[in-house]
ZAMARGU-4260 file (C-alpha; in steps of 0.2 Angstrom, whole numbers, plus 5000, padded with zeros to 4 digits):
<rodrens>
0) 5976/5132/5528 | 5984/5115/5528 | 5976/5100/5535 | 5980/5092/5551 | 5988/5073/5547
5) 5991/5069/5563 | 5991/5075/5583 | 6013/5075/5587 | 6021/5066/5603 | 6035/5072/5613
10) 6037/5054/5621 | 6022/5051/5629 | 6016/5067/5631 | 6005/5076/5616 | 6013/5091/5609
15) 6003/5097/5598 | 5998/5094/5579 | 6007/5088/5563 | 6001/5096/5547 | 5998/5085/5531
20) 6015/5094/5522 | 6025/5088/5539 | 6024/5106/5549 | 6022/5103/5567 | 6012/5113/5577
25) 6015/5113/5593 | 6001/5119/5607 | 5996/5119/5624 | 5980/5109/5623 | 5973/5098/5608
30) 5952/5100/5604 | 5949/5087/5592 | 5935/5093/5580 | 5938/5086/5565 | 5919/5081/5559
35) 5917/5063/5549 | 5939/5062/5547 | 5941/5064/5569 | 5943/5047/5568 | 5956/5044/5555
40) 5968/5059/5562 | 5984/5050/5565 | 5991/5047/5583 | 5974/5043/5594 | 5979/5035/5606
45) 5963/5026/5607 | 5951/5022/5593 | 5936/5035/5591 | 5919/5029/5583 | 5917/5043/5573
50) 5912/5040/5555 | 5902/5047/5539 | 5885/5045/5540 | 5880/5050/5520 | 5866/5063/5519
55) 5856/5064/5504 | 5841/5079/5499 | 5830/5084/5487 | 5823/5100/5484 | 5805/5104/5473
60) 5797/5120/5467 | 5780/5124/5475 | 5771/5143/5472 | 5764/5145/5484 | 5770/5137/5498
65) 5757/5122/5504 | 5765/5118/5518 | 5769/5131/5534 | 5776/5118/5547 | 5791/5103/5545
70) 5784/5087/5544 | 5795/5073/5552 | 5791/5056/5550 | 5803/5040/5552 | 5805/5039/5532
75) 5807/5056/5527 | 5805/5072/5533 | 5799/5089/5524 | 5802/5107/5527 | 5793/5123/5517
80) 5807/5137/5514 | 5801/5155/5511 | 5808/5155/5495 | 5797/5141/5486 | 5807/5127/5488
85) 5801/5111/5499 | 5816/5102/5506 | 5813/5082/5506 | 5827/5071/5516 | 5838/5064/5520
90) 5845/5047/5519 | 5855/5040/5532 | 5868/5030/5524 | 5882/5023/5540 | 5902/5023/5532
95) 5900/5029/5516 | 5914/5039/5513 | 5908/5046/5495 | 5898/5064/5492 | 5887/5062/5480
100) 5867/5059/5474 | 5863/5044/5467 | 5848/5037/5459 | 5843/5026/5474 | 5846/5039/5488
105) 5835/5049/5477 | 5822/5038/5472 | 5821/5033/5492 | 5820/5051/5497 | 5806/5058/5484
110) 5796/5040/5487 | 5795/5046/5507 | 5792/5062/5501 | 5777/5057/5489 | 5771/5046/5506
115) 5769/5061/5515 | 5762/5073/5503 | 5756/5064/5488 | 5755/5081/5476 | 5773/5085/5476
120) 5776/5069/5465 | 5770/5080/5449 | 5781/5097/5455 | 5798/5102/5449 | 5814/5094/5456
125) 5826/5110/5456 | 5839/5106/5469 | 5849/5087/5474 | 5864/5087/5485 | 5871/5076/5498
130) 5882/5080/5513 | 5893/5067/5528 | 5888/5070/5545 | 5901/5063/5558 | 5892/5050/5568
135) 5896/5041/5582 | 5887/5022/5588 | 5874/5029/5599 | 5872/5042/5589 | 5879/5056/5604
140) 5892/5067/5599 | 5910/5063/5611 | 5913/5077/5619 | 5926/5082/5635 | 5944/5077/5640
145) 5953/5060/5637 | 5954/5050/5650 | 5974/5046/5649 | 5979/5062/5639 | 5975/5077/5650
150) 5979/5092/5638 | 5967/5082/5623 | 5948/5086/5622 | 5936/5080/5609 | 5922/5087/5601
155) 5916/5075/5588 | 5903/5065/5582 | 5888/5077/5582 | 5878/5068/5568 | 5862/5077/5561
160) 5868/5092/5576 | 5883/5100/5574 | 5878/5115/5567 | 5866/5117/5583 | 5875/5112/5595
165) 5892/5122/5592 | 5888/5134/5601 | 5886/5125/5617 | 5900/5112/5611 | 5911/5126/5611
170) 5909/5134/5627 | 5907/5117/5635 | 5923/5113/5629 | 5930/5127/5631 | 5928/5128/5651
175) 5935/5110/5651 | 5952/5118/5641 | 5955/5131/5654 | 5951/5121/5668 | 5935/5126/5673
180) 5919/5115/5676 | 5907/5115/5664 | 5888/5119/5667 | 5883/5104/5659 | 5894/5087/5665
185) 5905/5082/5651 | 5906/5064/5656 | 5892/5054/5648 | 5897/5059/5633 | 5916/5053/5634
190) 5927/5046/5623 | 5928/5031/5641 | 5907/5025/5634 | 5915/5015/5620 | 5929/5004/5630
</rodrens>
């Protein structure tokens, strides 16, 4: 699959999509759902807040398992798997574009960690990785129709929820696409909140 460069006009009517290679797409209706990147697709026609929020997390060894609940505290939070490993995470890093552990995002996450449950500093470290999560000013994912562009819809900017709230996301969107109301109302969480 090729990536989508930018939405396509006809005038000022939206016609669909452009593909990075120059293939236009042409459609219906336009769901924008394009994580960290929604707002760098070309041809908004209005600026959407939705950036990289850097994500990093650190895994250690513990047999058996000490913990049975997650832990969530303003710093760090903790999670047991079944498989032995105790998740440590995350740092929340706004616009940084880059995907990657570094020795400060880990030396703040296993320093929480430690915070929390002081005898995991002398266990294995067996896992690192980092991820972006598109985030959005208040933190609220944009979901529903454009105010001005009837047949474009957005569902961005979920942050540390996107896998979660999919589901919902997409059959709350989807009622708006075909027309229908949705059960839950759209409009609080409008592109229209940021000006």
């Amino acid at each position: 699959g090729a990536a989508v460069d930018r939405l396509a006009w006809d005038g000022g009517r939206l016609a669909g999509v452009e593909l990075a290679g120059g293939e236009r797409l042409e459609a219906d209706a336009v769901v924008l759902a394009a994580g960290c990147w929604a707002g760098r697709l070309g041809g908004l026609p209005r600026a959407l807040p939705v950036l990289p929020v850097h994500g990093q997390i650190a895994a250690v060894a513990v047999y058996p398992q000490r913990l049975r609940h997650c832990i969530d505290t303003p710093r760090c939070y903790l999670v047991p798997r079944a498989d032995g490993r105790l998740i440590a995470g995350a740092t929340v890093e706004r616009g940084v574009w880059r995907k990657a552990v570094t020795p400060a995002g880990l030396c703040s996450v296993l320093a929480g960690a430690t915070e929390i449950a002081p005898w995991i500093a002398d266990l294995p470290l067996v896992e690192t990785w980092s991820g972006l999560r598109p985030g959005t000013p208040d933190d609220l994912p944009v979901l529903g129709p454009d105010p001005e562009v009837p047949n474009l819809f957005y569902a961005a900017g979920h942050y540390r929820n996107g896998i979660l709230l999919a589901p919902l996301t997409g059959r709350l969107v989807g009622e708006a696409v075909l027309g229908g109301a949705p059960e839950v109302e759209l409009a609080p969480f409008g592109i229209g909140r940021f000006g």
